[in-house]
Each structure stands twice: as structure tokens, then as C-alpha cells.
KEZAMAR-543590 format. One line per field, with one value per residue (C-alpha): residue in three letters; x, y, z. Coordinates in nm, 3 decimals. Layout:
% KEZAMAR-543590
resn: (ALA  ...) $
X: (X  ...) $
Y: (Y  ...) $
Z: (Z  ...) $
% end
This chain:
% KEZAMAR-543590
resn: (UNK  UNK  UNK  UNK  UNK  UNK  UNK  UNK  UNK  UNK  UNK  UNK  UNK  UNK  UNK  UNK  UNK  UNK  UNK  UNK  UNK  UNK  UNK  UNK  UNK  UNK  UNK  UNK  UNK  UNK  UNK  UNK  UNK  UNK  UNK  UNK  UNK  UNK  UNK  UNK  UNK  UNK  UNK  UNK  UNK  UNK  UNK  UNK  UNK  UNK  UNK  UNK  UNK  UNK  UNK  UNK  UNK  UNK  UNK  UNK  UNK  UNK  UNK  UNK  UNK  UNK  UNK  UNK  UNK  UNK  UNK  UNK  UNK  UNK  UNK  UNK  UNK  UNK  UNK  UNK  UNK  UNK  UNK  UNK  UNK  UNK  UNK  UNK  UNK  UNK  UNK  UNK  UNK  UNK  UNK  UNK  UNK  UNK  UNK  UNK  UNK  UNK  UNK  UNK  UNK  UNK  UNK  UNK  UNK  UNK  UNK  UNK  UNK  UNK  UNK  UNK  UNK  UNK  UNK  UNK  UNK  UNK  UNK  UNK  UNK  UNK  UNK  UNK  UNK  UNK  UNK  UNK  UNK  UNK  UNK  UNK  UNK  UNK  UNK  UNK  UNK  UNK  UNK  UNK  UNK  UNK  UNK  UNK  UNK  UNK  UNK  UNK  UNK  UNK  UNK  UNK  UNK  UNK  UNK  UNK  UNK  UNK  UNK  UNK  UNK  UNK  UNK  UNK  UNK  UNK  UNK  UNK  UNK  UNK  UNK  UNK  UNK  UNK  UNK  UNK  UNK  UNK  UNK  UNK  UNK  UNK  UNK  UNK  UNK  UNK  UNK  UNK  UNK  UNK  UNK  UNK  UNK  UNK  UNK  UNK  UNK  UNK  UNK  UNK  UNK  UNK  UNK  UNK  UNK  UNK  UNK  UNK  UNK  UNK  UNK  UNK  UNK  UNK  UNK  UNK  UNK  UNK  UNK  UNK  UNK  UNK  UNK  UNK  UNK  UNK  UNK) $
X: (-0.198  0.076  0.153  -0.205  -0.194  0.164  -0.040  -0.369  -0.155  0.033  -0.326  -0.424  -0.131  -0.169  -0.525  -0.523  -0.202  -0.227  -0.202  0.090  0.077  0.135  0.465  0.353  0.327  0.594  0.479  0.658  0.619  0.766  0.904  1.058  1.308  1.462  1.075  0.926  0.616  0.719  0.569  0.358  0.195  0.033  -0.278  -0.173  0.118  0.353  0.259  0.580  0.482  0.365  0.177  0.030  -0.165  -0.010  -0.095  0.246  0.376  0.254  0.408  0.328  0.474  0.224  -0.045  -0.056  -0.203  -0.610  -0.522  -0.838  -0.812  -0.662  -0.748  -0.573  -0.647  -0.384  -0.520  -0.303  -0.361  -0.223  -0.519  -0.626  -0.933  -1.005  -1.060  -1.058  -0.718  -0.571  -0.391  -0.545  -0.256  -0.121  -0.149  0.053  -0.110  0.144  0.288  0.039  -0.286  -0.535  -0.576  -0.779  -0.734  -0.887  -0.856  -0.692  -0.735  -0.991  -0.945  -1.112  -1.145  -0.828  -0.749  -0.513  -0.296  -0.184  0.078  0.181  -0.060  0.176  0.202  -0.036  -0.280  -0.517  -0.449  -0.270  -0.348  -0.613  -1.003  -1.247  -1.552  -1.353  -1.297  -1.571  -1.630  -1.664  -1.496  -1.136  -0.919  -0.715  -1.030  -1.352  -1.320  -1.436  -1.481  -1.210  -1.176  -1.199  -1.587  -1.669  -1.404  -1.522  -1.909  -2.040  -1.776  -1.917  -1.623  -1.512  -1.832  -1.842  -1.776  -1.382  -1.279  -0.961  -0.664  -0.653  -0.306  -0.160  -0.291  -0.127  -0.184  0.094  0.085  0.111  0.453  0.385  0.483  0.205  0.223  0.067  -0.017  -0.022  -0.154  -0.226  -0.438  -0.495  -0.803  -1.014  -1.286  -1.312  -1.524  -1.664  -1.986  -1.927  -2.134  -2.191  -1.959  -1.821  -1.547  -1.220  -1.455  -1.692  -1.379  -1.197  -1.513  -1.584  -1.243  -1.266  -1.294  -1.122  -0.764  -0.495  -0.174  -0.123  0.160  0.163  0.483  0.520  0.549  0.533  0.475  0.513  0.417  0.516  0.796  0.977  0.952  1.044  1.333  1.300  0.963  1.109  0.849) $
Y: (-4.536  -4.505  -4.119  -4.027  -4.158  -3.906  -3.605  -3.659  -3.631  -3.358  -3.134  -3.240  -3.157  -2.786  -2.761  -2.865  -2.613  -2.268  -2.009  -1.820  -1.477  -1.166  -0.953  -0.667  -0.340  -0.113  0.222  0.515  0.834  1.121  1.413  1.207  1.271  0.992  0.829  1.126  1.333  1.671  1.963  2.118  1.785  1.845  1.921  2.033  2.199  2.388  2.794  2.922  2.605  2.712  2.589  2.331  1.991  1.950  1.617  1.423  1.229  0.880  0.636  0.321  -0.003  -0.110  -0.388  -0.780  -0.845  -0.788  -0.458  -0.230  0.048  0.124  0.237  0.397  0.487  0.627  0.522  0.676  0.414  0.511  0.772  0.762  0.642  0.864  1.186  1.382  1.354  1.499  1.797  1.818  2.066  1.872  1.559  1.284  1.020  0.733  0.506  0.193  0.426  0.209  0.335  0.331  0.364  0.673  0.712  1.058  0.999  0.754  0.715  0.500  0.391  0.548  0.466  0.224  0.388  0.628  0.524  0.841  1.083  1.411  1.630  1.837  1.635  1.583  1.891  2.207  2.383  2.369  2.384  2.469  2.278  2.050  1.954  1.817  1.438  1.281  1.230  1.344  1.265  1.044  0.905  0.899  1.064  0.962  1.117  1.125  1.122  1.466  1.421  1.320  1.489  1.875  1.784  2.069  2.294  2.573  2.704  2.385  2.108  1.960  1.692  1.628  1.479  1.383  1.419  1.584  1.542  1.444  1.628  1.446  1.566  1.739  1.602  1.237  0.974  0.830  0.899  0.874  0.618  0.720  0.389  0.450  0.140  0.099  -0.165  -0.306  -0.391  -0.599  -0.376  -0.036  0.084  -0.022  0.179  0.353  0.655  0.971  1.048  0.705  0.613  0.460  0.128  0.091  0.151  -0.176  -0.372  -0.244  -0.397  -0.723  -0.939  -0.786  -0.736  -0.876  -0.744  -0.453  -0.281  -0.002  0.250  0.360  0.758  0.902  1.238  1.436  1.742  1.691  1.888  1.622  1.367  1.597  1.514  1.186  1.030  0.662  0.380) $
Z: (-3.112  -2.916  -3.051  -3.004  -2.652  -2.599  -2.769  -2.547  -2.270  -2.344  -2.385  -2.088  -1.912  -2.101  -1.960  -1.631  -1.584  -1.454  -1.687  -1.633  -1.389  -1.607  -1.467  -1.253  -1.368  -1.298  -1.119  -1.054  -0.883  -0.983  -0.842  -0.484  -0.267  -0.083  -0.096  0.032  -0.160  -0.230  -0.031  -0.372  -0.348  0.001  0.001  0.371  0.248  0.480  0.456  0.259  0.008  -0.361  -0.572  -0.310  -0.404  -0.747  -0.855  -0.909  -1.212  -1.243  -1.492  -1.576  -1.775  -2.051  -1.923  -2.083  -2.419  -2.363  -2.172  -2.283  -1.984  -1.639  -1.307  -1.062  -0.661  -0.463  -0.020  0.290  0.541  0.837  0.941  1.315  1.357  1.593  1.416  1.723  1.868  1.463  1.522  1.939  2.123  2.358  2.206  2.028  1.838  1.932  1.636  1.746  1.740  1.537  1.178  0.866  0.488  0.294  -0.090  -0.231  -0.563  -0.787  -1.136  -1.357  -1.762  -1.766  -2.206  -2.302  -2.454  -2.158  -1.930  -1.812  -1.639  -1.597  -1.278  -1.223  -1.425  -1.159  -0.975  -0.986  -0.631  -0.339  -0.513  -0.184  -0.271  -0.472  -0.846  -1.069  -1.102  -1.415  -1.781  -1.845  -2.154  -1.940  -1.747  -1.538  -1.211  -0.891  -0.529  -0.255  0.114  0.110  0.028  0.349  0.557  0.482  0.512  0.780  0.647  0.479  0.308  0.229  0.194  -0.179  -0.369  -0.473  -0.747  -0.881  -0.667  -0.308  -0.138  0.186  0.538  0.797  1.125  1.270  1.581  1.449  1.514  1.234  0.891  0.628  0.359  0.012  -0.234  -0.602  -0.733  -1.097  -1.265  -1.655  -1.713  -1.966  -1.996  -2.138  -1.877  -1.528  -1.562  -1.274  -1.275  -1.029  -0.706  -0.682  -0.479  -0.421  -0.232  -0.540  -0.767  -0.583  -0.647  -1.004  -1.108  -0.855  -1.205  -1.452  -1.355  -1.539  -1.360  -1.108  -0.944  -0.657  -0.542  -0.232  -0.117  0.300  0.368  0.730  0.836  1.182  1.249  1.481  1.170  0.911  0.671  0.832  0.695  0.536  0.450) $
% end
């Protein structure tokens, strides 16, 4: 009785504790120098820069045991939030300006088995009107920032898939953070369908992570900051 009492213990001490939190995932950008994006992967490139907006390398560790797809966003959030006073002669936009998060890039039901997505994957130069949406062999595109940002602009207006680089403004103080954050998944799919973005993406996967892991790029164009953009 007295052994049955020790083992009926020790289950419920196994249930009622929390399972254990699966290790991050490891994510690295390639292609750095001293934490800084390189200039081909500007969407905003300097002029004497090409290729421009190449898509950098991504890499990955391997998700826990149940991993059955990832998704990836990369989000800049350090954009003014007021649009006007980007690139305004005359004009800093100081440090403390209030700012928002846009996504560049929205990936999703990216396989398994793929833990490296190359450079220039997602992107090999500037596309006016954007990239196409949709199924890739290394996953289901969604819309970026970019979407929203060229509407009214004739040469530009479109929808943009895939990845769309940084375009700081010049005349901002601060350097621009870029978030690569990677997620394994239980789920083959979200069912996302159409333009969706990086918001509906975040939702999609609210309950069905099982570990995630982000690195860390800046990129400047301002010429005061340049060489000098650190996290």
C-alpha cells in the first residue's frame, strides 16, 4: 500500500508540473558587418549600390520534436509615426520621435525540413509594383509594408510580396533595427490565404508555437550615422 501510495504521488507530481520550455531557436543573419545589413540588402540602397534589396541569408537551428513548418517575419520598428517629417530638408527626426513597427518580409508554411532560406531567396533587386504573393518551395508568401506605403504611386502602387528591404529616412538619428524572428510550428499550414500580412501572420501562429528565436540587424542611410549604426 505503502509503494502504491509513493507511485501515486510521484504522477501527480509529473502532472501538475510544467512541461519543460523547448531551447530557442538559433537565428542567424548572414552577410553582417559588425551587426549592420549590408547595402545590396537596402531596398533604399545608396546610388553606387548593386544589386540592391537582395534578400539576405537566414539560418535557422532545427525546431522541437512535433515541428511540422515555420514562419518567419522580419518588422523595423523604429519608423516615425509621422510619415511626413521622413526625409523633410531641413529636418531631423530626433532619437525620442514616437515610432511604429512595419513588417518587410512575411513568410509562412515555410516546410520542415528547410532551415536555411539562401540570399537572394526572397529577392534579388528592386520589383516596382512588387513581387507576387503566394506559394514558394520554401513557403507561402504574404504582403509587406511596402503594400501600403506606395498606394497613390503610380509607378510604384502594387502588392509586395516576399522581402522588401530597409528605407530609412535619411534624415533620421536613429539607427533602424531589422527583427528576423523565426518560428516552429505544429501545423503544416495556417490557411492563410490572399495578401495577408505580417499582423494576421502573428495571429495565425498565436497557438501553435513551440519555440522561436529572432537576430538582430540596423541599417542607416543617414550619412551622419553611417559606419556607426550599433543595436
Amino acid at each position: 500500500m505503502k509503494a502504491l501510495y509513493c507511485v501515486s504521488v510521484a504522477a501527480l507530481a509529473l502532472w501538475v508540473l510544467p512541461l519543460a520550455a523547448a531551447e530557442p531557436l538559433k537565428v542567424e543573419i548572414g552577410g553582417l558587418d559588425d551587426g549592420r545589413l549590408p547595402d545590396k540588402a537596402a531596398f533604399c540602397a545608396p546610388e553606387n549600390v548593386s544589386p540592391k534589396n537582395v534578400s539576405p541569408e537566414v539560418t535557422w537551428s532545427p525546431g522541437p520534436e512535433g515541428t511540422r513548418a515555420y514562419a518567419l517575419v522580419m518588422t523595423d520598428p523604429d519608423v516615425p509615426q509621422d510619415l511626413t517629417l521622413i526625409n523633410k530638408p531641413g529636418t531631423v527626426i530626433p532619437e525620442d520621435a514616437p515610432r511604429m513597427t512595419i513588417h518587410h518580409w512575411v513568410l509562412a508554411d515555410i516546410p520542415a525540413a528547410v532551415t536555411t532560406l539562401p540570399a537572394g531567396a526572397e529577392s534579388e533587386g528592386v520589383v516596382p509594383h512588387g513581387k507576387p504573393i503566394g506559394p514558394t518551395p520554401h513557403g507561402l508568401r504574404g504582403a509587406n509594408a511596402f503594400t501600403g506605403f506606395f498606394t497613390g504611386n503610380a509607378d510604384m502602387a502594387g502588392t509586395y510580396g516576399g522581402y522588401d528591404g530597409p528605407c530609412p529616412p535619411l534624415n533620421d538619428a536613429r539607427p533602424h533595427r531589422y527583427t528576423i524572428s523565426v518560428y516552429a510550428l505544429d501545423t503544416p499550414t495556417l490557411g492563410l490565404t490572399g495578401a495577408f500580412d505580417g499582423p494576421a501572420l502573428e495571429a495565425a501562429i498565436k497557438d501553435h508555437v513551440l519555440a522561436e528565436g529572432a537576430a538582430v540587424a540596423t541599417y542607416t542611410l543617414n550619412p551622419a550615422l553611417r559606419g556607426a549604426a550599433a543595436p
